[in-house]
N, C-alpha and C positions, 0 to 999 in steps of 0.2 A: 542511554543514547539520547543526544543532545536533537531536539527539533527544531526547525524555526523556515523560514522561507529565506529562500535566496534572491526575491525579487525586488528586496529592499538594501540597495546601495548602502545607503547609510547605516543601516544596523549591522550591515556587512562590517565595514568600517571601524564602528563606535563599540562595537558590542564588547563589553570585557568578561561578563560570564563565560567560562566555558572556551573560551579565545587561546588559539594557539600562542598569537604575538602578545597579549595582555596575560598570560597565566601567570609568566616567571620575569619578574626583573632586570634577571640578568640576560634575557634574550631581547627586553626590549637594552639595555646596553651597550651589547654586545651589536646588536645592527644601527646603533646612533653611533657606533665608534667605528664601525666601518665605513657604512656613512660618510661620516666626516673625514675619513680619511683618503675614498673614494673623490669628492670634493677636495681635496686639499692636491692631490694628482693632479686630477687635471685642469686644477688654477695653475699648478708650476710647470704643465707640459703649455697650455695656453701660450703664460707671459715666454716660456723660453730662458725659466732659472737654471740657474747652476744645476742644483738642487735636483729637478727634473729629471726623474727614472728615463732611462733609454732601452726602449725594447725593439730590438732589433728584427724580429717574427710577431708574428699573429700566432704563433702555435697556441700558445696559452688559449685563446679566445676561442679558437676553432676548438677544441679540447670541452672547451666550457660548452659550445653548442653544442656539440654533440652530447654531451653530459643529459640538457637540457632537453633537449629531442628525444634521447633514450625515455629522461622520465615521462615526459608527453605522452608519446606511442604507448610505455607501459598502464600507464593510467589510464587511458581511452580502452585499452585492448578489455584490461579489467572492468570498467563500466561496462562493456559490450558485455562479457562474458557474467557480469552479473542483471544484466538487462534477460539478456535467454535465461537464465538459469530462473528467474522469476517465472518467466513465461512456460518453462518446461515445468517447473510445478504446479502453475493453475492448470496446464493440461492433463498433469497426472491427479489431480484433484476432483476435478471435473469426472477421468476416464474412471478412478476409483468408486464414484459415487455410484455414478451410471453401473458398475461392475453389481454393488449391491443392490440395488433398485432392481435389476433386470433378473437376479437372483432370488430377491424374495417373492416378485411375481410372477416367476417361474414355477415359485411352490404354487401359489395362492392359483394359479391357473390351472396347474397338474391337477391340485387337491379337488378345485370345483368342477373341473373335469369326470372327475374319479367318481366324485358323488353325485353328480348328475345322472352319470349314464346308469346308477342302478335305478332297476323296473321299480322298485318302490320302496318309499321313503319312510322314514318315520317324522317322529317330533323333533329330535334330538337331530336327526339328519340335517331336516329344515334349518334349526337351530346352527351347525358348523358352517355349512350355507351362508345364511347371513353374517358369521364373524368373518367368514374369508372377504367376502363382500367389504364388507366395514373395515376389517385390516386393509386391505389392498386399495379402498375410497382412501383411507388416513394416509397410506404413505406418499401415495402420488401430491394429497396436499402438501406433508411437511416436507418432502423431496423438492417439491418448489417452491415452499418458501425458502427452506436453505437456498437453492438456489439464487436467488434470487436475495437472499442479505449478502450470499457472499457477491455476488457480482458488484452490489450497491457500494458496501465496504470496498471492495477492488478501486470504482472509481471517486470513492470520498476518503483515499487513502492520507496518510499524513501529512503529505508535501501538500496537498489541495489542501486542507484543513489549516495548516500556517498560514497558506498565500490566503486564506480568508479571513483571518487574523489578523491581518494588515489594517483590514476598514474600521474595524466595529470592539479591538481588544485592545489594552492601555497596553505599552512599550513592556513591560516587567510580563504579559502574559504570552509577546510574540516570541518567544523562546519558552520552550520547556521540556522537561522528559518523556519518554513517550510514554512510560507507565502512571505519568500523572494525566495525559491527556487522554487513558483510558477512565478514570474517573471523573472526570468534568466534561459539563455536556458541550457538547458538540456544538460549532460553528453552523456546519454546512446542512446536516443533516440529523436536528435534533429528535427528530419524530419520523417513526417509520416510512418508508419509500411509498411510492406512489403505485397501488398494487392494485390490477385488474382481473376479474378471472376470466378464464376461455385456455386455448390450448394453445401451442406455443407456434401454430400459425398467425397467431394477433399479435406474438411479438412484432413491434416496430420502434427503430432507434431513429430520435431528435438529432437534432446537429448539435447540440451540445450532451453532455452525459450527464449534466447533474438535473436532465430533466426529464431520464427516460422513465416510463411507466416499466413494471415486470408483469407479467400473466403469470398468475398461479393458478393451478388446479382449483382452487377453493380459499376463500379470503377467509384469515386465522377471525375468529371472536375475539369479542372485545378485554378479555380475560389475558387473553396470547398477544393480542396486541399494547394490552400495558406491560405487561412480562418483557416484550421484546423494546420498547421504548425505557422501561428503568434499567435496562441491560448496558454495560458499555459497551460490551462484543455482543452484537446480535446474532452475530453467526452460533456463537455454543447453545443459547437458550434453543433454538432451531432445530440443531444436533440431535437434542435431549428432550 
């Protein structure tokens, strides 16, 4: 899958890697000879030669718009319908995580539950005590840090990442594949996001996205934070 920003006119234009109209020869041909034939019409319908087609309807034309409309509509309808379809999966992404989160502190609750309420403990007791503790401290961390690469990821998604391409990368870098832009660092956001801890009442969003802070449970060490910066997908290191 071919990348690149759409907000550059000319590369629009000029581009011939990967280009529909510059791929094949014979299609650029093939529309210089229609072209030219189109111009040659209506020079002879103009002057009023001999020569000059006589088309007595507009059916033809009406035919053609409606042609053209139908692709419109179809096209728009399909961006819509891949626009939600994005959106229904970060939802079920989101709803999946939360499903296990809520599951495993469900153990970690029941269990420290269980062994609290007996009259008396041992060492060993003490001891499961604090790993449920320390289990259920760690997940709430890496639970938001994922969260929280994937949100980042969401809004420094591909398209952002070209259009910043535009200022700062030579012509031959503003197009590329997407599986090569997973190995080369990053334009927008080359070092981990900008991460606070507190609860997720301290979330607050800027007016722009590429400057919001995340609240995590507890900010990753400096070990996990270069792990997640040599990473190109920071969301799996997170995962894992």
């Amino acid at each position: 899958m071919l990348l690149y920003s759409n907000r550059s006119h000319s590369r629009l234009v000029c581009q011939i890697t990967g280009s529909v109209v510059f791929g094949d020869w014979r299609q650029i041909l093939t529309g210089l000879f229609l072209a030219a034939e189109a111009a040659g019409l209506h020079y002879l319908i103009d002057t009023e030669h001999s020569l000059a087609p006589n088309i007595p309807n507009s059916y033809g034309l009406q035919t053609l718009g409606m042609v053209v409309a139908f692709a419109i509509v179809f096209r728009v309808n399909l961006a819509w319908q891949r626009y939600w379809e994005a959106l229904t999966s970060v939802h079920c992404m989101y709803s999946k995580w939360g499903d296990a989160f809520m599951q495993f502190s469900t153990f970690c609750a029941c269990d420290l539950a269980k062994l609290k309420s007996k009259p008396a403990r041992a060492v060993e007791m003490d001891e499961k005590i604090s790993a449920l503790e320390t289990a259920y401290s760690e997940c709430q961390k890496y639970f938001s840090i994922l969260s929280a690469m994937a949100a980042n990821e969401i809004h420094h998604g591909d398209e952002q990442e070209m259009d910043a391409r535009l200022n700062v990368s030579s012509w031959s870098e503003q197009i590329a594949r997407r599986r090569e832009t997973h190995v080369q660092e990053k334009v927008l956001s080359p070092s981990v996001p900008n991460l606070q801890e507190g609860t997720s009442s301290k979330q607050t969003f800027a007016k722009s996205c590429f400057d919001t802070s995340y609240v995590v449970r507890r900010y990753p060490t400096q070990a996990e934070v270069g792990a997640l910066e040599a990473s190109p997908e920071r969301v799996h290191p997170s995962m894992t």
